[in-house]
N, C-alpha and C positions, 0 to 999 in steps of 0.2 A: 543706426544699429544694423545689423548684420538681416536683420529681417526688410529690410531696405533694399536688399542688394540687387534682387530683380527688377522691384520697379525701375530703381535709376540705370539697372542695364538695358530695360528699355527704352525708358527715356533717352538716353543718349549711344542709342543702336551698336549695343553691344552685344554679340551673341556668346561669348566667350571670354572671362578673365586668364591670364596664360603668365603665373607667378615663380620665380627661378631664385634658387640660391640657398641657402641653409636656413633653418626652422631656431635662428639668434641672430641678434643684432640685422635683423630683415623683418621692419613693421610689417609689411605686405603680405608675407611669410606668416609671419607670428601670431596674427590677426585671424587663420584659421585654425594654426595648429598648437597655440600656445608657447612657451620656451621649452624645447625638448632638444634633445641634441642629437636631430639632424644634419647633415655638415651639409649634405647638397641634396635637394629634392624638386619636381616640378610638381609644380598643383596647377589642376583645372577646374575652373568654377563655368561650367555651362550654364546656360540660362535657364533655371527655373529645374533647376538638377543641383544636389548635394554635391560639394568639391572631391578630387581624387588626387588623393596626393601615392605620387612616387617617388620608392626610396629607394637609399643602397641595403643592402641585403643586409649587411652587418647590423643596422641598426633598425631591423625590425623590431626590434621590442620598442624601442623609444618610439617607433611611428606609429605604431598602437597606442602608446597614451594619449596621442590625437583625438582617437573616437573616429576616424574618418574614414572613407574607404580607400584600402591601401593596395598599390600595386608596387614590386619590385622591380629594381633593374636589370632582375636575373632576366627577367623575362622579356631582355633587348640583349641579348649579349652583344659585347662592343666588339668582342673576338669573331664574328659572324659579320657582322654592319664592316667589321672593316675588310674583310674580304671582299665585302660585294663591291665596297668604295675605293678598291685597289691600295688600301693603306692609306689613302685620303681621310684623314683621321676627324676634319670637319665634316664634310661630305656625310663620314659613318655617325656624327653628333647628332646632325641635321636629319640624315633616314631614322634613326633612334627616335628625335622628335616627331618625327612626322608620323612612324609606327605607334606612339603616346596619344599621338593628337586622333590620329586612325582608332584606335582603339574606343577612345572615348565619343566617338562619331561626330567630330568638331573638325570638319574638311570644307568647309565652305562657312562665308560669313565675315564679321568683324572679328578679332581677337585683342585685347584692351595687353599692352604687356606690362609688369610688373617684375619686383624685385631685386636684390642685391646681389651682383654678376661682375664679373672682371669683364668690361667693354668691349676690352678688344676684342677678345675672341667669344664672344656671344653676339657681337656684330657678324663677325663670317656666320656662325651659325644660322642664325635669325634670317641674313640675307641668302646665304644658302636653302633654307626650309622654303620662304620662298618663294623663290624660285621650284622648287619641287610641287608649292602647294599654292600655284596661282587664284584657286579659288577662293582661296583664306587670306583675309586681307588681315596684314598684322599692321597694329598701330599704338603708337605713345599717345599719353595723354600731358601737355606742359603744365597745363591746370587740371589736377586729377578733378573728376568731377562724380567719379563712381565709388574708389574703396575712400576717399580719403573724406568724402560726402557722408557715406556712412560711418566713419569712423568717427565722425563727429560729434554724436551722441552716443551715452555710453549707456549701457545696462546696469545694474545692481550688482554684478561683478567683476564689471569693471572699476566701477569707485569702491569699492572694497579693496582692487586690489592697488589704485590709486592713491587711497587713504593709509593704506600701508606704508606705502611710499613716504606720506604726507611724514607719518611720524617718523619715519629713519631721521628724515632729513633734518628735523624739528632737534632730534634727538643728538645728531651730528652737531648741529650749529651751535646747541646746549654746551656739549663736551667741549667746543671750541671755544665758545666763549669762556668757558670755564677754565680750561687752560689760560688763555691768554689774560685773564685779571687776576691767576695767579702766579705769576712770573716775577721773578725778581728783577729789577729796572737799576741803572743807572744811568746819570745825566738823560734821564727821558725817555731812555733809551730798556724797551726788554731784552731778557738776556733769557738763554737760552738754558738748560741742565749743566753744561761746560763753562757759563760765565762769559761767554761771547754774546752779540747781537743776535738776537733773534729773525730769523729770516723769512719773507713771502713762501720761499720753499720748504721752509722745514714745516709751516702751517698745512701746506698743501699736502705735504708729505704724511698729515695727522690726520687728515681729514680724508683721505684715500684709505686710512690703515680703518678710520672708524666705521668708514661703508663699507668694509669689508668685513667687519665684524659683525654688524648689522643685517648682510646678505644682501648690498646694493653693491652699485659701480657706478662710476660717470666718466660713461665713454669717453663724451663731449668736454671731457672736463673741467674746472672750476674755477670760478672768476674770484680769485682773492688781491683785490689792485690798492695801493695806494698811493697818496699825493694824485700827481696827476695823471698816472695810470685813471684812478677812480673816475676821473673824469674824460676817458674816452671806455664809451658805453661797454666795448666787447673788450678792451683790453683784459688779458689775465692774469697780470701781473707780473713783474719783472721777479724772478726768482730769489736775487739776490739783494732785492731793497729788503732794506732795514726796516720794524715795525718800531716808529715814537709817537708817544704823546701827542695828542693835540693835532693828528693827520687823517684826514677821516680814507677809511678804507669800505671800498664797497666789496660787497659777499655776496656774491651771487652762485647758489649749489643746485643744480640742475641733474641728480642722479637718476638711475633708472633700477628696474629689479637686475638680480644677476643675468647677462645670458642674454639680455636686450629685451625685458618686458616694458611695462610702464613707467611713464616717468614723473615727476615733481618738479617745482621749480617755485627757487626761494629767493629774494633778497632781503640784506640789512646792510645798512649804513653805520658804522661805528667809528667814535675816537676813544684811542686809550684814554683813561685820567681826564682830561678836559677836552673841550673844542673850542675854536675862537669864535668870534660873534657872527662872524660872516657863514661859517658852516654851520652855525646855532638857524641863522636866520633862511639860509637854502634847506633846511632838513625840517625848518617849519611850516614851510610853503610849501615844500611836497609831499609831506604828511596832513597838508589841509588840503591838499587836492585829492590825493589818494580817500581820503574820508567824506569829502564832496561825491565824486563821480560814485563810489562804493554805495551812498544812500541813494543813487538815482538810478541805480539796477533793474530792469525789469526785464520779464519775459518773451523773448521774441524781437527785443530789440535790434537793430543793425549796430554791431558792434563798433563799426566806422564814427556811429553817432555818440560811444564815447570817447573815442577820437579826438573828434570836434570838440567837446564838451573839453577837456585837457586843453586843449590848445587856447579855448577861450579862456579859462583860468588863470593858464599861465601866462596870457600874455598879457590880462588883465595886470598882472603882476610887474609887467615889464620885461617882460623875458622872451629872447627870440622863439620860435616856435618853427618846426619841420614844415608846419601847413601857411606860414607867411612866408618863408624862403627855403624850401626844399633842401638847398646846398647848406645851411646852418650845419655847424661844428659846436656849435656854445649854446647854452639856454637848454631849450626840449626839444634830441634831435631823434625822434623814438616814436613806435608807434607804444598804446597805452597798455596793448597785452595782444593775447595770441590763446589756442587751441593749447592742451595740450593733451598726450597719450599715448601710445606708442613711438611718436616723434616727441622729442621735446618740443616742436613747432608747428601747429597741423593746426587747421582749421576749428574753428572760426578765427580768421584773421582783422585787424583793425585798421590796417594801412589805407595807403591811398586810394589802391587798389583794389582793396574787397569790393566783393559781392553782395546783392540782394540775399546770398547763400548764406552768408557769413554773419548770421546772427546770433543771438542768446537762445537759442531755444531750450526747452528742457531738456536736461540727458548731457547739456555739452560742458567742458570743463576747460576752465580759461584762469590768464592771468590777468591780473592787475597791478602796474607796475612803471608808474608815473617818474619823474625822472629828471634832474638837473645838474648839467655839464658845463664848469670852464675851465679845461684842462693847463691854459696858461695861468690862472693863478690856483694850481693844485689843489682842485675842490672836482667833487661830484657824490650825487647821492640821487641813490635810487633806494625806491621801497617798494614788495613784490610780494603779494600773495597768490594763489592758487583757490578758486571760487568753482563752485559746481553748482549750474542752476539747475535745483531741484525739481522734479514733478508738478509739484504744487508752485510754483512759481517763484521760489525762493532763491536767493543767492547764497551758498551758505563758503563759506571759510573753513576750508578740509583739516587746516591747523592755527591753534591758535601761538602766537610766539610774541613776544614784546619789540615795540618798535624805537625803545633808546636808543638815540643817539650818543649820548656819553656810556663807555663802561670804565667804571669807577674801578682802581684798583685795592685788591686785597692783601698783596704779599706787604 
């Protein structure tokens, strides 16, 4: 949580957060000043000092719904900076920043950088500053271990605004399914309003127009695959396959608020009308593991260890597993779940990789989402919920939705 943020700046010798780019779709961003529509602002979060964000002039009133303390960039004219930098128009970005940094008396020290920026040229900037401000040591972190640390436990208005989410999405997949068991079909085949095949694109096309009526988006957009699409994990599906009978299709909807707030993150596994035995029998086995690992939830655990716990399941079962051979394509090639919040993917992680960091604590909100792939004979199925370990040491389920694998048709 945000009350966090100086211990771990001390912990890992940070005297200054240094965050760049618009107040949407910039977690880093966002994570101070809410969704407001800021197009480009820097915020400075000093250590043990409330953040300052600065804006463009036009959109002073949206930087006041921050609550934050605000300065303008009247107050750098770039018209002045570029005189001094002879028309060097980096040069005059860079004296700008360093006049920002001057100001807030963050001239010496670490500087941690953050946010969503065009590279290129906030490379020359960054590397230009400095050079100006050698006593200021600017630096990346590859494994955030400050905002992305705190971001990982969320407050009581955070999951409020998470559970928001929770139901769009719940609400989205409703509408969706509901469309699609009332469609009219031939030879197994749904057909569309026009009497043609029904297509991967026009689903997605429905499913974009619903989170917009809703007041979501997904960025990141959405995973509607079938046949053997379904069976490579990220595939998003071929626009132009045909939805039949009897094919299972993984659904996976990952939206966010408008504007790039919070996010959600859902899957189902569905066949039209019926499924064959082989997809009856993969979509049994990972709804008995999903409901395994789900009873053995606790507080504070290393998320890695239900990892492990998957991996033993499945492979109990006969199925390759990521943690017997790494390079596997078929079987469970996945970690079990992931963070989520601002990023659809943010800490606590599960993989091979995490951390002592990367556990259940209270406050943190994760998925679960166990998983089976074999893309050469057109199968896969995943199932995904979204859990938030409570205070009290609970794992609770932010939405509840049904996990059939068959949807029966009604037209």
């Amino acid at each position: 949580m945000k009350n966090q943020l100086d211990e771990l700046m001390h912990k890992y010798g940070a005297d200054g957060l240094l965050i760049m780019g618009p107040a949407m779709q910039n977690p880093s961003m966002v994570y101070f000043t809410g969704i407001v529509h800021v197009t480009n602002a820097i915020l400075i979060k000093k250590y043990k000092q409330e953040p300052i964000l600065i804006h463009p002039s036009m959109e002073r009133d949206e930087a006041a719904h921050t609550g934050l303390r605000l300065k303008s960039f009247n107050e750098y004219p770039i018209s002045d900076l570029l005189k001094t930098a002879h028309n060097d128009r980096v040069l005059a970005l860079a004296l700008r920043l360093r006049k920002v940094l001057q100001d807030a008396q963050m001239e010496s020290g670490q500087m941690i950088l953050y946010g969503q920026v065009d590279l290129g040229v906030h490379y020359e900037i960054l590397k230009t500053l400095q050079e100006l401000m050698p006593k200021l040591k600017l630096r990346g972190m590859v494994i955030d271990q400050i905002l992305m640390q705190a971001m990982m436990t969320k407050d009581n208005d955070e999951i409020k605004q998470i559970k928001k989410m929770a139901d769009i999405t719940v609400e989205t997949v409703r509408r969706t399914r509901d469309f699609l068991q009332t469609r009219k079909h031939r030879n197994e085949t749904l057909l569309d309003d026009k009497g043609k095949p029904l297509t991967i694109g026009q689903v997605k096309s429905l499913i974009n127009l619903t989170l917009a009526e809703l007041g979501a988006e997904n960025p990141e957009g959405t995973i509607f695959a079938i046949g053997r699409d379904a069976g490579v994990p990220h595939s998003s599906g071929n626009d132009k396959d045909v939805i039949r009978f009897g094919v299972p299709i993984v659904f996976d909807i990952y939206p966010c608020q408008a504007g790039g707030g919070y996010y959600y993150d859902f899957t189902r596994t569905w066949c039209m009308g019926y499924a064959p035995e082989y997809i009856k029998e993969l979509h049994a086995q990972v709804l008995s593991v999903y409901t395994e690992i789900v009873l053995e939830l606790k507080p504070n655990m290393p998320f890695k260890a239900i990892q492990d716990r998957t991996c033993d399941l499945f492979e109990k079962m006969g199925h390759s597993t990521i943690r017997k051979d790494p390079k596997t394509e078929q079987g469970y090639v996945h970690s079990v779940g992931h963070g989520v919040g601002l990023r659809v993917h943010e800490m606590p992680f599960s993989g091979s990789d995490s951390t002592p960091e990367d556990a259940l604590f209270p406050g943190t909100v994760f998925t679960i989402e166990p998983g089976l792939y074999y893309p050469e004979k057109g199968a896969g199925v995943r199932l995904e919920d979204t859990y938030w370990m409570n205070p009290k040491g609970r794992a609770v389920k932010l939405a509840a939705f049904p996990m059939d694998l068959v949807l029966p048709m009604r037209s």
